[in-house]
C-alpha positions as semicolon CSV with decimal commas, in nm:
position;residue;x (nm);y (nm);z (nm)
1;X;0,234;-8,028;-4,543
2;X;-0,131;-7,870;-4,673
3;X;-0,146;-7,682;-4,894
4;X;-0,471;-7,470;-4,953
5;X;-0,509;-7,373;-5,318
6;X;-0,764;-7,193;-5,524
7;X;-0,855;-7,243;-5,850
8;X;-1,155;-7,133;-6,112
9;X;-1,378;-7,404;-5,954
10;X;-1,302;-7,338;-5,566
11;X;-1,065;-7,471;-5,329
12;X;-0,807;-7,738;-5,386
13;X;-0,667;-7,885;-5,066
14;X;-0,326;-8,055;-5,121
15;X;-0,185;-8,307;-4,846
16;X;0,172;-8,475;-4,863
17;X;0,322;-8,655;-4,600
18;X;0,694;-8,778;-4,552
19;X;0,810;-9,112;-4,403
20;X;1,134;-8,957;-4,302
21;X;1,307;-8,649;-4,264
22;X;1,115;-8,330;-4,303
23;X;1,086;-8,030;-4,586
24;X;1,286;-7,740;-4,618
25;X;1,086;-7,484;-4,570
26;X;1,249;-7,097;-4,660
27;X;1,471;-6,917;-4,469
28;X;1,245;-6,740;-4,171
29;X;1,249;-6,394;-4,258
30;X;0,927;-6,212;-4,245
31;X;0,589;-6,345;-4,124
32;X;0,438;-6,361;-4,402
33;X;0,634;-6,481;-4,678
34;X;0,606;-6,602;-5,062
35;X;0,755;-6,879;-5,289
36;X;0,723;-6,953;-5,655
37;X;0,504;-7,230;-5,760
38;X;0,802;-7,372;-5,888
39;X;1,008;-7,373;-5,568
40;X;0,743;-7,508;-5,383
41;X;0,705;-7,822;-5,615
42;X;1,100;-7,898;-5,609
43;X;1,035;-7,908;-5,186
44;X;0,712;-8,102;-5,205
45;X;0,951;-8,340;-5,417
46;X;1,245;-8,318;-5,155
47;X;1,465;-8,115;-5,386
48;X;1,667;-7,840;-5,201
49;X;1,744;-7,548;-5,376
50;X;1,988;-7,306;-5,265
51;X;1,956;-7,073;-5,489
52;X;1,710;-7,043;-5,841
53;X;1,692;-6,815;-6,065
54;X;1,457;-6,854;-6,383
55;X;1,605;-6,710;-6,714
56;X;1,339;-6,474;-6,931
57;X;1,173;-6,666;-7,228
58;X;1,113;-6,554;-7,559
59;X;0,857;-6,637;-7,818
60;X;0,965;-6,643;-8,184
């Protein structure tokens, strides 16, 4: 997997490569599609999510 990232100080190019088995990428859908930065660190990991939802957070 790349991953092409930018940030304040350009481009960040990240790389990961698996000995076995492959990612699970998203359901195909559209073309053009869009993931949480969260989601997409649990598959870089290898964790499969079926389904995530992220609860609202409130500061005291």
């Amino acid at each position: 997997m790349k991953l092409l990232h930018w940030q304040n100080g350009g481009f960040v190019l990240y790389y990961k490569r698996l000995e076995k088995g492959t990612f699970a990428a998203p359901a195909p859908g559209d073309k053009k599609q869009n993931i949480s930065w969260t989601d997409l660190v649990l598959m870089v990991e290898g964790i499969q999510v079926q389904k995530s939802t992220q609860k609202a957070r409130y500061r005291l």
